[in-house]
N, C-alpha and C positions, 0 to 999 in steps of 0.2 A: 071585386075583380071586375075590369070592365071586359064586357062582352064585344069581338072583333066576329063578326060573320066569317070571315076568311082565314079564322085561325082554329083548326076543330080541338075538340077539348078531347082530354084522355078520360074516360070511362070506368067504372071500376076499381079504382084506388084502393086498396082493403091497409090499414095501419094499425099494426097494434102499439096500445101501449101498455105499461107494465111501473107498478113502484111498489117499494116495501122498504122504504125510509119516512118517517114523520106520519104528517096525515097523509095517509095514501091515497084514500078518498079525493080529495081539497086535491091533491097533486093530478089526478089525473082531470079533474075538471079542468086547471088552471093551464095544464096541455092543451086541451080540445079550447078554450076560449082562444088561449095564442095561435093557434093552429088558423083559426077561425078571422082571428085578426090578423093573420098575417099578409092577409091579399093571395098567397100561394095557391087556392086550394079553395074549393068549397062543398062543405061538409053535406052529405046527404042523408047519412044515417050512423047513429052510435048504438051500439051493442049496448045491452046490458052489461054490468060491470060482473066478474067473477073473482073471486077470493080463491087462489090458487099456490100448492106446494109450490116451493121453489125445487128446480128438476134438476139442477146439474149441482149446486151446492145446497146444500139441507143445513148447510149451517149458516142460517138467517133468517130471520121473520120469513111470514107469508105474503104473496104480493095482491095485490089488485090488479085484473087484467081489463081490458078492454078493444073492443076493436073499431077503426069507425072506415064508413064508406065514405069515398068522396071524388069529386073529378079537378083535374087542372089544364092549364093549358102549356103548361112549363114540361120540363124535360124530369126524369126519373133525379138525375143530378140535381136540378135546382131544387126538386122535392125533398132533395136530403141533405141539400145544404140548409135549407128551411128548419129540417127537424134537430138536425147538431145544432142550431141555434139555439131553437127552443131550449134543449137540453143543454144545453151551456148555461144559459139566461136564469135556467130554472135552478141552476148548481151544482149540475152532474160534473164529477171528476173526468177531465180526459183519461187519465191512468187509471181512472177504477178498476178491478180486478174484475176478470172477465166471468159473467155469469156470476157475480157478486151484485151487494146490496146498493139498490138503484133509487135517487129521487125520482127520475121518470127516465122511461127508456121508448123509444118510441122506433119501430122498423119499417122500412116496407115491405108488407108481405106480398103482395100483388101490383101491377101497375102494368094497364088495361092486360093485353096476350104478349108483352114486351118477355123476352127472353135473353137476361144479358149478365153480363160478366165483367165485372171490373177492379181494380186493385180495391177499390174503395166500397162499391155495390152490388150486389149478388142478386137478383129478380128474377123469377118469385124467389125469394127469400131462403136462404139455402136448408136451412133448419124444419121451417114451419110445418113438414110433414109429420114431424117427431113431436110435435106438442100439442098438447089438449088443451092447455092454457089463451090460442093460435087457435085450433081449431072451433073450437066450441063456443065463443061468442061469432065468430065469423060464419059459424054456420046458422047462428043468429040470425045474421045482416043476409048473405046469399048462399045456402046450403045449394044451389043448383050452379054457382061459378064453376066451369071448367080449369083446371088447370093447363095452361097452353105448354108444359111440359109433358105432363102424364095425358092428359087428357082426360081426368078423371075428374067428375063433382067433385068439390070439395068436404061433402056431404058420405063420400065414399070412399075418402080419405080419413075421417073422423073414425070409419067404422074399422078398418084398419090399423090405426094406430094404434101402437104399443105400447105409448106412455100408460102406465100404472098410476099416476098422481091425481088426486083428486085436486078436482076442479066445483067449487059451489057459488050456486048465484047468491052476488052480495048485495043488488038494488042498480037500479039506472043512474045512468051520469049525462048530466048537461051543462054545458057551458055556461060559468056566469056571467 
């Protein structure tokens, strides 16, 4: 990505991603390298990976979670037009079944104190309160991020949450 003085960059990008089809491992690396290749976005830190229940359907494998930090200069829209690529590219079904079994799913959970609403994008991310899967490697990357809805750490959001499903550390993920 080239660097313009006169265009500021967005800060704080928090994305998770998430798989439990194939190697889910290899899947979420093969995310963050395109992520990484894609000029979109540049990556500043990955979570540890976590091995986590699936929370809304239980009937499917376990997934692999992830979060990573990163900044851009593009709009919350081209961030996610970037990511439906990816997950297209990667062989994700459009019609998959919601909260069903994913090659890679990748959201935005944060993007910088942006607060917005759209047919297509929800920021922060309208779920992420309710998961541990979400919260727990993000509190990895920045336990002290405010949320510019609640205003609460993200860190105190964690302790909050409801979710019951266990979440365990499965090993670091890095881009090949």
């Amino acid at each position: 990505m080239r660097e313009n003085p006169k265009i500021s960059k967005h800060k704080n990008i928090y994305l998770s991603l998430g798989s439990n089809i194939g190697d889910r491992y290899s899947n979420l690396r093969e995310a963050v390298s395109r992520l990484k290749k894609s000029g979109a976005l540049e990556i500043c830190a990955v979570s540890p990976v976590y091995e986590t229940e699936p929370l809304y359907n239980s009937d499917q494998k376990k997934f692999l979670n992830s979060v990573i930090e990163s900044m851009t200069i593009g709009s919350p829209e081209d961030l996610l037009a970037v990511c439906m690529q990816i997950e297209r590219e990667m062989g994700r079904e459009a019609l998959s079944e919601k909260n069903g079994p994913r090659i890679i799913d990748i959201d935005i959970v944060f993007f910088d104190d942006t607060v917005m609403q759209t047919e297509n994008l929800t920021i922060p991310h309208e779920s992420y309160s309710e998961r541990k899967f979400v919260l727990v490697p993000l509190c990895d990357l920045a336990p002290g991020f405010t949320c510019p809805v609640s205003g609460d750490p993200v860190s105190e959001i964690l302790v909050r949450c409801a979710d019951n499903s266990l979440v365990h550390r499965y090993e670091s993920v890095e881009a090949a």
